[in-house]
PDB file of N, CA, C, O and CB in Angstrom:
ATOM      1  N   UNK A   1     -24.357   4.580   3.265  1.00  0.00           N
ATOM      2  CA  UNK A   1     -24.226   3.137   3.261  1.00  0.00           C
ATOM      3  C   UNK A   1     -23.162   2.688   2.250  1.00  0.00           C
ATOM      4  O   UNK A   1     -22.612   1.587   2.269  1.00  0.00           O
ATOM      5  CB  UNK A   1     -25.576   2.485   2.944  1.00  0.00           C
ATOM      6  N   UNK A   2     -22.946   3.634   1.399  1.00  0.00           N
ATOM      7  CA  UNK A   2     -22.143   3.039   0.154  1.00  0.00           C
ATOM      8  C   UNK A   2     -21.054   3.267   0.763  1.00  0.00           C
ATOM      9  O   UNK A   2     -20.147   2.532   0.372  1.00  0.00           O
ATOM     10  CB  UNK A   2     -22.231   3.654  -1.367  1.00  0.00           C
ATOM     11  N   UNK A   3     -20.686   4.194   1.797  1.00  0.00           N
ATOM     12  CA  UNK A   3     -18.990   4.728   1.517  1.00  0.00           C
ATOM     13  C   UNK A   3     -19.046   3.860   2.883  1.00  0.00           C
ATOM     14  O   UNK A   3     -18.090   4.304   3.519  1.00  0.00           O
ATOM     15  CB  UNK A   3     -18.279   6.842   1.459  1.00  0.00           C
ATOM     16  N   UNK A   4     -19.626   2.915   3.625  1.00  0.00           N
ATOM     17  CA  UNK A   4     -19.268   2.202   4.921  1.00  0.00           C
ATOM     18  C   UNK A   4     -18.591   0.666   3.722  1.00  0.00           C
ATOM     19  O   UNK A   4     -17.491   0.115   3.750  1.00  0.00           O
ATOM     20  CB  UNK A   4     -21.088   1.866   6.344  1.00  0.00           C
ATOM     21  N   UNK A   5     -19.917   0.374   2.717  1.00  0.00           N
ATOM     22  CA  UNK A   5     -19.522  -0.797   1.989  1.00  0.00           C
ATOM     23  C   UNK A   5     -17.822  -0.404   1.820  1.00  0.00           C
ATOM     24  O   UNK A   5     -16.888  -0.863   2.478  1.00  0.00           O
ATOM     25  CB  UNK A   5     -20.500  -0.993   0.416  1.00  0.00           C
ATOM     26  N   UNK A   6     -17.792   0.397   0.933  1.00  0.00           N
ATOM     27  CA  UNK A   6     -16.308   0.561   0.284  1.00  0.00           C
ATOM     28  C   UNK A   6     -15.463   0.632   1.316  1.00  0.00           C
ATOM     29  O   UNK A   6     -14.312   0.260   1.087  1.00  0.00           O
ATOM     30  CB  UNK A   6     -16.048   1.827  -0.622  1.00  0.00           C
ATOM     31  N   UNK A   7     -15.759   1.063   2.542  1.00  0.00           N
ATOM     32  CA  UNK A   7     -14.456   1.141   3.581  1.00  0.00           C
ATOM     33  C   UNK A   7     -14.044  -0.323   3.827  1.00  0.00           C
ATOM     34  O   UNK A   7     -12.872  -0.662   3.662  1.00  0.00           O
ATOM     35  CB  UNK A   7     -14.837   1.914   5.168  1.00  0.00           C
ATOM     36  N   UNK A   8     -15.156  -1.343   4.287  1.00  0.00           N
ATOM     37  CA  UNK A   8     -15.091  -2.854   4.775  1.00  0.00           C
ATOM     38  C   UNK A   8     -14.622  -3.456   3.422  1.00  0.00           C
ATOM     39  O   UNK A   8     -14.002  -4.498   3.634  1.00  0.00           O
ATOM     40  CB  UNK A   8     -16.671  -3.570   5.393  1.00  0.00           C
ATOM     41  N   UNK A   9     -14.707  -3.156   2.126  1.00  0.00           N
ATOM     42  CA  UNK A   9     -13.876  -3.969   0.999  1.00  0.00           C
ATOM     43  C   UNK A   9     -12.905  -3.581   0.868  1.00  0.00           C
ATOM     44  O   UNK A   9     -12.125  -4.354   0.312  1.00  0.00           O
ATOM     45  CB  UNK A   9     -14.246  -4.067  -0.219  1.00  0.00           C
ATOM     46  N   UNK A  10     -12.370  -2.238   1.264  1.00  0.00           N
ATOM     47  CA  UNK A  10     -10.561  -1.819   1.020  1.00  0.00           C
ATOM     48  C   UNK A  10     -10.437  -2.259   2.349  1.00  0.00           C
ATOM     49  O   UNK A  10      -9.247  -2.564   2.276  1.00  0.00           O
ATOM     50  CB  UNK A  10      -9.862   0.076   0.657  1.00  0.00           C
ATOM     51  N   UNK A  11     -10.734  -2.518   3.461  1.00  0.00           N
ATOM     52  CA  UNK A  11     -10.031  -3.304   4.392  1.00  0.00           C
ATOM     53  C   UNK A  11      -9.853  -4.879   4.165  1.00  0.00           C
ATOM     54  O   UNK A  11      -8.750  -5.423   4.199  1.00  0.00           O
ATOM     55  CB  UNK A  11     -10.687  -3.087   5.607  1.00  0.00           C
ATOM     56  N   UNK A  12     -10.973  -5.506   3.948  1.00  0.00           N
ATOM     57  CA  UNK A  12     -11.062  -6.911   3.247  1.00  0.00           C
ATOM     58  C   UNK A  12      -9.618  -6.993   2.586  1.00  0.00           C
ATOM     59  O   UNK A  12      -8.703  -7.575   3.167  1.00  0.00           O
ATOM     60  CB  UNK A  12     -12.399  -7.042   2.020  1.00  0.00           C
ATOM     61  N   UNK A  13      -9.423  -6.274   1.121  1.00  0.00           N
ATOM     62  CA  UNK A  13      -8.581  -6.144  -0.005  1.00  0.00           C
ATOM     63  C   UNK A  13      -7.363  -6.187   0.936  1.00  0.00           C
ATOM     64  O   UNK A  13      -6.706  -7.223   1.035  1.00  0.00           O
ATOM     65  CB  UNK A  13      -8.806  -4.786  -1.041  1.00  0.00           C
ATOM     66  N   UNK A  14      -7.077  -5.158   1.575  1.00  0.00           N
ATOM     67  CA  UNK A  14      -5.435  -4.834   2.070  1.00  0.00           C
ATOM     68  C   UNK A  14      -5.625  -5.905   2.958  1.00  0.00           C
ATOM     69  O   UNK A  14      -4.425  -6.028   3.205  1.00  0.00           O
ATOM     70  CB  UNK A  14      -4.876  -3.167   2.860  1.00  0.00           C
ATOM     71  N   UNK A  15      -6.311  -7.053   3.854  1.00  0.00           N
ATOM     72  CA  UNK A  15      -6.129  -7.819   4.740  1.00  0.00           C
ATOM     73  C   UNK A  15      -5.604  -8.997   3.899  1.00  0.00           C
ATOM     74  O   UNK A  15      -4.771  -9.792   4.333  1.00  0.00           O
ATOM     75  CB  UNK A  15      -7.293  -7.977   5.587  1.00  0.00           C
ATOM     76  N   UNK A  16      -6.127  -9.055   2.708  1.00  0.00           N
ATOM     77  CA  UNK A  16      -6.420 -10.273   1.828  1.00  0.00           C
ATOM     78  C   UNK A  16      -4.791 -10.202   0.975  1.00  0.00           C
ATOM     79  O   UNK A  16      -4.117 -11.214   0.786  1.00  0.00           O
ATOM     80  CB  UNK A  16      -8.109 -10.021   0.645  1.00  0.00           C
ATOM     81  N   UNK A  17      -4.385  -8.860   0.553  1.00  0.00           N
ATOM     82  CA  UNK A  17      -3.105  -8.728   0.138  1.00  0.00           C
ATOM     83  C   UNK A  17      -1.747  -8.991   1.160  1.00  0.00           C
ATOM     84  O   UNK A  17      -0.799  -9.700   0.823  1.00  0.00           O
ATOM     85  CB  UNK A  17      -3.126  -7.420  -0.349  1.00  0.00           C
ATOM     86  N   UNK A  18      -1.838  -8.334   2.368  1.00  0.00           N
ATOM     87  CA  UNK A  18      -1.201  -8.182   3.062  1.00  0.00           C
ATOM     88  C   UNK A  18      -0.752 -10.106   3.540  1.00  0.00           C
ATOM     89  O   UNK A  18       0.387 -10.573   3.527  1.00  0.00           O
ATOM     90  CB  UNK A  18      -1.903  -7.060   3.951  1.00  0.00           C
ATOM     91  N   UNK A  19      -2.048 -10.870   3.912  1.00  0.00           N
ATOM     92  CA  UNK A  19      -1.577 -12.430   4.228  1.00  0.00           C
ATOM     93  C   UNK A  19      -1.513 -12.812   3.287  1.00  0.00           C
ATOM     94  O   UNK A  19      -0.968 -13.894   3.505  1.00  0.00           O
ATOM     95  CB  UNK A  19      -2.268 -13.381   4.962  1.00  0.00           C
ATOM     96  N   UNK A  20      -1.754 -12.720   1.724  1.00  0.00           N
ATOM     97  CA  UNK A  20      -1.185 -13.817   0.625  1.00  0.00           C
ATOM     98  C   UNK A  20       0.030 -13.216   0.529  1.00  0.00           C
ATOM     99  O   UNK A  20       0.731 -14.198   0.282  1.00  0.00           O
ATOM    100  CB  UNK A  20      -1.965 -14.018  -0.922  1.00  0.00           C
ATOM    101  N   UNK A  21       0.925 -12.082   0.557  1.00  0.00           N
ATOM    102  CA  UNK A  21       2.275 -11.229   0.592  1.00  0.00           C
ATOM    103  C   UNK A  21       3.025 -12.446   1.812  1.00  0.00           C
ATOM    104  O   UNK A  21       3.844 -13.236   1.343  1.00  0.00           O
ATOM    105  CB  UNK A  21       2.006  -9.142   1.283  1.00  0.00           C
ATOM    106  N   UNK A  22       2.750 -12.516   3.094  1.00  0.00           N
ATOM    107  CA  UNK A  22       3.316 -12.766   4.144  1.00  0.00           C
ATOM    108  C   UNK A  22       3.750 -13.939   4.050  1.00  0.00           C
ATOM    109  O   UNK A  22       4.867 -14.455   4.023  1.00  0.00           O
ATOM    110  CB  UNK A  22       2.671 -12.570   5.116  1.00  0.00           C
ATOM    111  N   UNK A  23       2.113 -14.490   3.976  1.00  0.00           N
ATOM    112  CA  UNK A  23       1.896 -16.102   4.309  1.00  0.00           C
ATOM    113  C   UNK A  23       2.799 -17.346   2.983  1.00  0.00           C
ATOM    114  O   UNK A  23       3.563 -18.247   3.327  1.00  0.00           O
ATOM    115  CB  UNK A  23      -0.201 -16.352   4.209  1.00  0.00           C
ATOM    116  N   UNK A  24       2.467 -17.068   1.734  1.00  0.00           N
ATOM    117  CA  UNK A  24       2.576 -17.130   0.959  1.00  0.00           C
ATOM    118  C   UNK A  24       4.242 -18.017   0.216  1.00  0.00           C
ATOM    119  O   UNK A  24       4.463 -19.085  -0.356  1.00  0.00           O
ATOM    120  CB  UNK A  24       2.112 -15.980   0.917  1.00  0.00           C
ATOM    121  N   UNK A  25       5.073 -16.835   0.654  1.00  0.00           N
ATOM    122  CA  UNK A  25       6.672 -17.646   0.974  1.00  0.00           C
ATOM    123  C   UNK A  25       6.633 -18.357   1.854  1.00  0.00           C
ATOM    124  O   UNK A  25       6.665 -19.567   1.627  1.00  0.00           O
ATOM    125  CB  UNK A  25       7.885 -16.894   1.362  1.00  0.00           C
ATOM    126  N   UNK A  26       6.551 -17.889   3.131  1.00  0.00           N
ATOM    127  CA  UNK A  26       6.760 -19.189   3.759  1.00  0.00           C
ATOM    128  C   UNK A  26       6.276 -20.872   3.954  1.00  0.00           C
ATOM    129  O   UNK A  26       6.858 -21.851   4.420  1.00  0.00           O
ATOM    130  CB  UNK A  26       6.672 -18.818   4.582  1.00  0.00           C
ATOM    131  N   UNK A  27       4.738 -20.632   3.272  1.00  0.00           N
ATOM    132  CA  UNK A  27       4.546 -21.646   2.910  1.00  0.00           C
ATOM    133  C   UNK A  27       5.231 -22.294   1.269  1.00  0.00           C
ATOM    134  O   UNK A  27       5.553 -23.399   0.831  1.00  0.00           O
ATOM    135  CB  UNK A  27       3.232 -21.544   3.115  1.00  0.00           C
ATOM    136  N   UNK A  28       5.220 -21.664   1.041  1.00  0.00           N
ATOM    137  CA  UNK A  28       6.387 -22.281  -0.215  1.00  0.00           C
ATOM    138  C   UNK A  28       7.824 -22.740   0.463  1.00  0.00           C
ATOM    139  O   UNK A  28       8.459 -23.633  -0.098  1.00  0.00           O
ATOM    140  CB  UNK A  28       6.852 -20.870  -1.498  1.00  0.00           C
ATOM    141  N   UNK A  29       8.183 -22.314   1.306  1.00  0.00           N
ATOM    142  CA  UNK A  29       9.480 -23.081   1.625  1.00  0.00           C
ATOM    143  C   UNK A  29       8.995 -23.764   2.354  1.00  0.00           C
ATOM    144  O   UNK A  29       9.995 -24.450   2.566  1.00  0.00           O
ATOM    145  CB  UNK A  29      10.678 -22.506   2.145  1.00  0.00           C
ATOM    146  N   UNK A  30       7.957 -24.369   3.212  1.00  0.00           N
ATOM    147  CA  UNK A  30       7.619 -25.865   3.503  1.00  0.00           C
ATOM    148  C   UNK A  30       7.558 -26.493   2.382  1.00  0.00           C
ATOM    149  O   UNK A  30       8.418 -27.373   2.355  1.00  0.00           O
ATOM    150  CB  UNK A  30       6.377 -26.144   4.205  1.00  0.00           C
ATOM    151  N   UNK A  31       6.998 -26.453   1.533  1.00  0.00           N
ATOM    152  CA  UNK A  31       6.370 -26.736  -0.067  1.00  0.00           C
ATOM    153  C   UNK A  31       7.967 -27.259  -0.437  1.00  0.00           C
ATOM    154  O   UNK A  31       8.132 -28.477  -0.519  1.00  0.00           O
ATOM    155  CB  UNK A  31       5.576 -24.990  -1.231  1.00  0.00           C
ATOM    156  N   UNK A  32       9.030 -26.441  -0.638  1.00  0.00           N
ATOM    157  CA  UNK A  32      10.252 -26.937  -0.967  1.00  0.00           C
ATOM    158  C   UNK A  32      11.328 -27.991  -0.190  1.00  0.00           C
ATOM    159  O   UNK A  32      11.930 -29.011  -0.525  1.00  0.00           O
ATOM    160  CB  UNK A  32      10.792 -25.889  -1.134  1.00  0.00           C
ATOM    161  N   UNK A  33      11.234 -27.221   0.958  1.00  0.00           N
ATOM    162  CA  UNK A  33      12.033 -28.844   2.182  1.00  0.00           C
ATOM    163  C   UNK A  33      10.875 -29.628   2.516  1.00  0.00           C
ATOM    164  O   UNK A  33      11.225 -30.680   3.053  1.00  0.00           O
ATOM    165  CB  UNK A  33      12.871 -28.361   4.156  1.00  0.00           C
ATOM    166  N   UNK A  34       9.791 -29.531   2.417  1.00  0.00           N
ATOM    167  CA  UNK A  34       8.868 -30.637   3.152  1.00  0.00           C
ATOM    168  C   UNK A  34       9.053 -30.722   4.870  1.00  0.00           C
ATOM    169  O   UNK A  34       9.089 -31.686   5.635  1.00  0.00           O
ATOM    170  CB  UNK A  34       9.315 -32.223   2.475  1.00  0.00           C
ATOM    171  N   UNK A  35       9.125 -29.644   5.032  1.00  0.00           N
ATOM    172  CA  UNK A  35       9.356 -29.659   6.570  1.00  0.00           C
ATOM    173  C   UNK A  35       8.662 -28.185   7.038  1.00  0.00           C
ATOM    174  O   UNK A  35       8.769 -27.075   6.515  1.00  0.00           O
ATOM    175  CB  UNK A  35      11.189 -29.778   6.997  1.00  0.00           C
ATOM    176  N   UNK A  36       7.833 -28.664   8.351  1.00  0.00           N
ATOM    177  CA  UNK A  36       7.019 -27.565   9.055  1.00  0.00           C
ATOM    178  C   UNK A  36       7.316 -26.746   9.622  1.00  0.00           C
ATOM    179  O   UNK A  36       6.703 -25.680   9.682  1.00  0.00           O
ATOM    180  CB  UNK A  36       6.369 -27.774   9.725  1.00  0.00           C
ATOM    181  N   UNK A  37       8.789 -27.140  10.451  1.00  0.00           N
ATOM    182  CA  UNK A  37       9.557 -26.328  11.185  1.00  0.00           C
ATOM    183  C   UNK A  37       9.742 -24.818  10.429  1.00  0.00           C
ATOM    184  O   UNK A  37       9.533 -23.739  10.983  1.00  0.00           O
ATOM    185  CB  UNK A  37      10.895 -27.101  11.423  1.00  0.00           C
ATOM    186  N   UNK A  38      10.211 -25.019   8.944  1.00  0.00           N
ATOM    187  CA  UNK A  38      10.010 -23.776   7.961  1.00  0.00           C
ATOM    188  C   UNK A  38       9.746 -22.986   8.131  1.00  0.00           C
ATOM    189  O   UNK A  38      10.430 -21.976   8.298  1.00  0.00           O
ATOM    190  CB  UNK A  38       9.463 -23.668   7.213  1.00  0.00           C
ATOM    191  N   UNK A  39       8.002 -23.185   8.175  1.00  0.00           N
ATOM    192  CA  UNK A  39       7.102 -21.828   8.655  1.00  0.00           C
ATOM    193  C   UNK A  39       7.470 -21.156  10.099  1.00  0.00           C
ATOM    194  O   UNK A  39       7.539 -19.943  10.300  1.00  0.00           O
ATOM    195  CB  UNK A  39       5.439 -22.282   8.790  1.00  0.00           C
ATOM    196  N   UNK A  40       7.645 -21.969  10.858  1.00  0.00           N
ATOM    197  CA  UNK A  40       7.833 -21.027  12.305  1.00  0.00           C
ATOM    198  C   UNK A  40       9.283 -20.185  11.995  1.00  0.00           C
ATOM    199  O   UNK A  40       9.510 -18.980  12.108  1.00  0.00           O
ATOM    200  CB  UNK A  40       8.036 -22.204  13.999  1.00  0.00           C
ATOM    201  N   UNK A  41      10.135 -21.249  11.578  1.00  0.00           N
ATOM    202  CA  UNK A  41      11.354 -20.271  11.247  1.00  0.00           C
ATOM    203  C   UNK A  41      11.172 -18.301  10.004  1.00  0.00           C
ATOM    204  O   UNK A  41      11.320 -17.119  10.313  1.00  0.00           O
ATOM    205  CB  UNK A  41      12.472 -21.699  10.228  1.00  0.00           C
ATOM    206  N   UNK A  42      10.926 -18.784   9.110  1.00  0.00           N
ATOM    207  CA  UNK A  42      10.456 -17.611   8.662  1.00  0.00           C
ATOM    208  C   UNK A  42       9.249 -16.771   9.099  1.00  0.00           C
ATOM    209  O   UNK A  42       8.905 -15.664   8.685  1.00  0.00           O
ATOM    210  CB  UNK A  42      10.323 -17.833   7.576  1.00  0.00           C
ATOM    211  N   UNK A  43       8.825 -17.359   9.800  1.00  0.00           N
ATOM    212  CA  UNK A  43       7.459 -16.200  11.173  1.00  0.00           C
ATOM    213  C   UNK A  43       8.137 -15.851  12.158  1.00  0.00           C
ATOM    214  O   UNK A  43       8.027 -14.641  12.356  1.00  0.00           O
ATOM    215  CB  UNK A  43       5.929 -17.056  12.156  1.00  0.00           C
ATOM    216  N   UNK A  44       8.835 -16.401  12.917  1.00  0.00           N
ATOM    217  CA  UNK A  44      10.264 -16.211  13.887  1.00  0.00           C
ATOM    218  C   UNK A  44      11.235 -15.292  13.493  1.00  0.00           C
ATOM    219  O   UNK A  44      12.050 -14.930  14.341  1.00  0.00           O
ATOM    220  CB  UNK A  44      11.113 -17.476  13.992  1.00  0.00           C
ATOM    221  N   UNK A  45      11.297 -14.846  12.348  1.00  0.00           N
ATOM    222  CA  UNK A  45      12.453 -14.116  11.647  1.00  0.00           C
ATOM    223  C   UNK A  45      11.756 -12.762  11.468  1.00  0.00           C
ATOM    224  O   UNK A  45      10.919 -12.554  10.590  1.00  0.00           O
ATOM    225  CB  UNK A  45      13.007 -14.839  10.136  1.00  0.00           C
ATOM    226  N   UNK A  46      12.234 -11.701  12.521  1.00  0.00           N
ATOM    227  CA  UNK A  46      11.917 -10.419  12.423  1.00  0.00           C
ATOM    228  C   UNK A  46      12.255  -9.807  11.276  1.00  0.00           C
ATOM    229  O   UNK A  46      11.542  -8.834  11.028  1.00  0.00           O
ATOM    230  CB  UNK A  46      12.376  -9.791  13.354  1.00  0.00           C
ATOM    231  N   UNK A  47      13.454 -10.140  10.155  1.00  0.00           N
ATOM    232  CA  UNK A  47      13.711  -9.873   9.073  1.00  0.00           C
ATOM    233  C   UNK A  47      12.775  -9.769   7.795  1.00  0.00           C
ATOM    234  O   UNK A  47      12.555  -8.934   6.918  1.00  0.00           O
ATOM    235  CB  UNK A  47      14.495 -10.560   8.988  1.00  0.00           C
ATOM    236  N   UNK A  48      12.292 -11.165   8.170  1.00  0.00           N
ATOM    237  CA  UNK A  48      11.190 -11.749   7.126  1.00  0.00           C
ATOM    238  C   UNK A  48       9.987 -11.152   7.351  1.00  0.00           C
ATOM    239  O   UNK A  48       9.275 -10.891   6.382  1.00  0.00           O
ATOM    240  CB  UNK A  48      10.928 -13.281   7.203  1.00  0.00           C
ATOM    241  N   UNK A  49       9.610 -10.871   8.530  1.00  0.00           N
ATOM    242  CA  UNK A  49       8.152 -10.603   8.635  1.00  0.00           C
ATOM    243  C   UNK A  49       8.041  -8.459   7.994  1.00  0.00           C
ATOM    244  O   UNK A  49       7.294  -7.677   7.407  1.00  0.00           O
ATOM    245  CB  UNK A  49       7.616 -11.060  10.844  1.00  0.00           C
ATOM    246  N   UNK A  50       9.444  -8.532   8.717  1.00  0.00           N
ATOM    247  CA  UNK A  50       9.444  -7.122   8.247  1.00  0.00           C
ATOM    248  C   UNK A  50       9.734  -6.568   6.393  1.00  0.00           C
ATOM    249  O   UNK A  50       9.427  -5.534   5.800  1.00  0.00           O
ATOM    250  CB  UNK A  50      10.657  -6.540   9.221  1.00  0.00           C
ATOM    251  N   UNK A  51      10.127  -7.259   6.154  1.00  0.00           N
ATOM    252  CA  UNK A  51      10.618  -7.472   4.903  1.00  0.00           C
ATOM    253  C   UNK A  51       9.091  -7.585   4.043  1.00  0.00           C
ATOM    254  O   UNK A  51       8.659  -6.785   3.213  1.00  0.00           O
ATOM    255  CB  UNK A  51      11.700  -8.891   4.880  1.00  0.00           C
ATOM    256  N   UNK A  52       8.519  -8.709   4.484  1.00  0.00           N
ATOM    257  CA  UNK A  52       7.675  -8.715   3.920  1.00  0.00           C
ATOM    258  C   UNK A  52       6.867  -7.647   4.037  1.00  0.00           C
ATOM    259  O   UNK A  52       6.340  -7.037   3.107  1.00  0.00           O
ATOM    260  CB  UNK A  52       7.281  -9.618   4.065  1.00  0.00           C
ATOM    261  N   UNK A  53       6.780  -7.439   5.111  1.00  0.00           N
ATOM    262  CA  UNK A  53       5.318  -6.754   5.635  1.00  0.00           C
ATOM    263  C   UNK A  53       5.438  -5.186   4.983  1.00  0.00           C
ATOM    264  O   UNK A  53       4.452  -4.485   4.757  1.00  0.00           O
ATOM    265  CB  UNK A  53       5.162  -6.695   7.670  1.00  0.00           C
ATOM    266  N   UNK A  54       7.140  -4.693   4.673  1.00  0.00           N
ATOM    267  CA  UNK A  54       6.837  -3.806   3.499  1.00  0.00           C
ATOM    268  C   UNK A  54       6.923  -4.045   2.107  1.00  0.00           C
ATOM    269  O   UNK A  54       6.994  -3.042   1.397  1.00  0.00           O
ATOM    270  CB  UNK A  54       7.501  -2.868   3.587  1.00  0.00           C
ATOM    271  N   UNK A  55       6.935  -5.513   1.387  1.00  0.00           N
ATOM    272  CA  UNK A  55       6.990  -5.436   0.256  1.00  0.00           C
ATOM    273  C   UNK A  55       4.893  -5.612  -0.159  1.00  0.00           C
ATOM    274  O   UNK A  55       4.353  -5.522  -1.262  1.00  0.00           O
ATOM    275  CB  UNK A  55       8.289  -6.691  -0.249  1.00  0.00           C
ATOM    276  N   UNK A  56       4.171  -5.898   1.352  1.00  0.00           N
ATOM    277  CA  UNK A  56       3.238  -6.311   1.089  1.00  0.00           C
ATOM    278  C   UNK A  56       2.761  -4.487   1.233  1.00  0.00           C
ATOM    279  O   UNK A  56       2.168  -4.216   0.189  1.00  0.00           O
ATOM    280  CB  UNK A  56       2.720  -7.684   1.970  1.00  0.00           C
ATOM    281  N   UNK A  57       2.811  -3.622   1.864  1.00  0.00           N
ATOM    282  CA  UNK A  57       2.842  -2.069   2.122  1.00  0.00           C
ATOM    283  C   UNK A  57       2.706  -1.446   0.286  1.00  0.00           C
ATOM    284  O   UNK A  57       1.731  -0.871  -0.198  1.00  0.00           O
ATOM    285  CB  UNK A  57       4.688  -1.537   3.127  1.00  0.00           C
ATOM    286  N   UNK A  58       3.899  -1.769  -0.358  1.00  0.00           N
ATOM    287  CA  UNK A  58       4.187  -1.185  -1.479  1.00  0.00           C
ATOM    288  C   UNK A  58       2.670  -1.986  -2.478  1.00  0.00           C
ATOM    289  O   UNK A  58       1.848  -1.271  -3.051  1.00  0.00           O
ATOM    290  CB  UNK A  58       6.033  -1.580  -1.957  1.00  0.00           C
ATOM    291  N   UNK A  59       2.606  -3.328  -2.484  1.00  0.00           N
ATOM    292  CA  UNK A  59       1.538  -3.706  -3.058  1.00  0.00           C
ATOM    293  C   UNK A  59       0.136  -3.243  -2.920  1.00  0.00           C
ATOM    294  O   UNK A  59      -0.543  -3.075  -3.932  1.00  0.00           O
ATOM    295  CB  UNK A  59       1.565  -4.725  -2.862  1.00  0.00           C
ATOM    296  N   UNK A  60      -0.349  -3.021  -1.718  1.00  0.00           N
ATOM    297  CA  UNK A  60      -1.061  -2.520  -1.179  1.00  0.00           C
ATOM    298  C   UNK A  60      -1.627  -0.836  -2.004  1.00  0.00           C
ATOM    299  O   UNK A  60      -2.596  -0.377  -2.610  1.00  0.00           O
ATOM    300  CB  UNK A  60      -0.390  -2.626   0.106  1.00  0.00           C
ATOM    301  N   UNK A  61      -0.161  -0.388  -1.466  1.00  0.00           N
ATOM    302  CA  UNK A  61      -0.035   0.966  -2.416  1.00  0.00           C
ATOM    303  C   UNK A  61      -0.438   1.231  -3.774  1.00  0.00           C
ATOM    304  O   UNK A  61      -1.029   2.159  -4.326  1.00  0.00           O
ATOM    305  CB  UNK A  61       1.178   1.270  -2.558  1.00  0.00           C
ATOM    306  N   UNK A  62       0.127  -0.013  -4.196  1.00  0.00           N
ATOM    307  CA  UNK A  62       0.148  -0.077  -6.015  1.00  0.00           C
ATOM    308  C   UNK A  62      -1.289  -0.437  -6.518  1.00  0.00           C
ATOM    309  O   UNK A  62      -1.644  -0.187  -7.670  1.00  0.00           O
ATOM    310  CB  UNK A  62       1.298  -1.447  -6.718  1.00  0.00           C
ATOM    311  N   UNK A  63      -2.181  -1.102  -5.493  1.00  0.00           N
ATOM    312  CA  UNK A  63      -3.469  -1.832  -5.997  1.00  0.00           C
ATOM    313  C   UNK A  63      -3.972  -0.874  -5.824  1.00  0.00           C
ATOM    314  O   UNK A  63      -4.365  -0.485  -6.923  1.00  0.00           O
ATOM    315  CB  UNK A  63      -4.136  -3.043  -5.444  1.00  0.00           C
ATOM    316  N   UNK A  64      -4.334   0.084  -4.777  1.00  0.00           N
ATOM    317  CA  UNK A  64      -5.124   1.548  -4.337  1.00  0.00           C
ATOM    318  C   UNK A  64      -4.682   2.289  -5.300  1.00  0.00           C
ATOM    319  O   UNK A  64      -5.664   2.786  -5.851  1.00  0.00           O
ATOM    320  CB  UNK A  64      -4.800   2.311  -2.847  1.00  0.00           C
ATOM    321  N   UNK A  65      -3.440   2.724  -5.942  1.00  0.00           N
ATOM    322  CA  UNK A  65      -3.498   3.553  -6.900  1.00  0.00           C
ATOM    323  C   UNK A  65      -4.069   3.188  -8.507  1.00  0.00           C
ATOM    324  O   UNK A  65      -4.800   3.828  -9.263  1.00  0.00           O
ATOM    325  CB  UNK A  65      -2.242   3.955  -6.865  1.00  0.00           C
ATOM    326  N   UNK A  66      -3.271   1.644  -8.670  1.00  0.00           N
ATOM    327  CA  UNK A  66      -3.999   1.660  -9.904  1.00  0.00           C
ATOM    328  C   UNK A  66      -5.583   1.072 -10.158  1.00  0.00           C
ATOM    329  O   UNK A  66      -6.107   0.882 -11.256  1.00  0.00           O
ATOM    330  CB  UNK A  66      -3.132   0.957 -10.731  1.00  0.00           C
ATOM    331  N   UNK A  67      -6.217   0.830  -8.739  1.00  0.00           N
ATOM    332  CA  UNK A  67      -8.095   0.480  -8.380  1.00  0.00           C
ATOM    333  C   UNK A  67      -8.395   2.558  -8.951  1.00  0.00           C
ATOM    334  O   UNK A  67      -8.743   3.016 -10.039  1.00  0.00           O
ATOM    335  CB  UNK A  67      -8.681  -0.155  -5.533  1.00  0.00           C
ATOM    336  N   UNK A  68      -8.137   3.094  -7.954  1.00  0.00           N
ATOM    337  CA  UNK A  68      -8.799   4.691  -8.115  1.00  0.00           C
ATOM    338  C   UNK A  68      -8.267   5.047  -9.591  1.00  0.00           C
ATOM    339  O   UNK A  68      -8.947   5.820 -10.266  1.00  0.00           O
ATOM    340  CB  UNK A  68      -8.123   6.024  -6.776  1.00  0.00           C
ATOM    341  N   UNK A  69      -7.225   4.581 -10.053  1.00  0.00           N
ATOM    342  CA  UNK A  69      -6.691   5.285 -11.371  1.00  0.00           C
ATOM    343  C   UNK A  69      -7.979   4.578 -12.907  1.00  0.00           C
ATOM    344  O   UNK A  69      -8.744   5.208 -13.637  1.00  0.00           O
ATOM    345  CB  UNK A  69      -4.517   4.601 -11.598  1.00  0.00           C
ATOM    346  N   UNK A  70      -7.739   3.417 -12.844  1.00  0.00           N
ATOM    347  CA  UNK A  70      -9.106   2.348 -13.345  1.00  0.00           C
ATOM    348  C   UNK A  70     -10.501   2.707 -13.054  1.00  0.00           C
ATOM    349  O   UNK A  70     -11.225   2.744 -14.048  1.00  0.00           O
ATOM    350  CB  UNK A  70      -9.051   0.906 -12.633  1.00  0.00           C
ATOM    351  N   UNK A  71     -11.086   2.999 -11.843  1.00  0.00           N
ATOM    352  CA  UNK A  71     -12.213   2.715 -11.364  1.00  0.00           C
ATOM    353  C   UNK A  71     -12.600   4.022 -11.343  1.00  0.00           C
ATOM    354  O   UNK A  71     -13.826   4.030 -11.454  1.00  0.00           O
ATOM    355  CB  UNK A  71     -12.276   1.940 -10.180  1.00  0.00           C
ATOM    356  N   UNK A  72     -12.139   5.222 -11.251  1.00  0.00           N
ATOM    357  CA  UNK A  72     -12.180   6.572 -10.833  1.00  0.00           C
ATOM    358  C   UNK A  72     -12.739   6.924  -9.276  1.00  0.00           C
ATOM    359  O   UNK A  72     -12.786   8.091  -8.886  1.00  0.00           O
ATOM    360  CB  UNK A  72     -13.041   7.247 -11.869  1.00  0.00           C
TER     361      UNK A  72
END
């Protein structure tokens, strides 16, 4: 039962990292022009999503190593 808990919270965790990584800029550049169009444009942008989606990969990485390095 314990190692099902821990599987559903490192998925939680990397779901929870992965959309504040994504989501996160692009709502800040609505936040900066005040315009909605924004968001679709940077979700529209295969660049961006990819871009992100490995800077959110490396974070991901970095929290799993330094959670097991901390936590044992």
């Amino acid at each position: 039962m314990k190692a099902l808990i821990a599987f559903f919270k490192a998925i939680g965790t990397t779901l929870a990292i992965y959309i504040t990584v994504v989501i996160t800029p692009a709502l800040t550049a609505v936040a900066l022009t005040g315009k909605w169009s924004m968001y679709m444009t940077c979700m529209d942008s295969g660049n961006y999503v990819a871009g992100m989606s490995f800077v959110a990969l490396l974070t991901i990485l970095m929290y799993w190593a330094l959670e097991s390095e901390f936590h044992g």
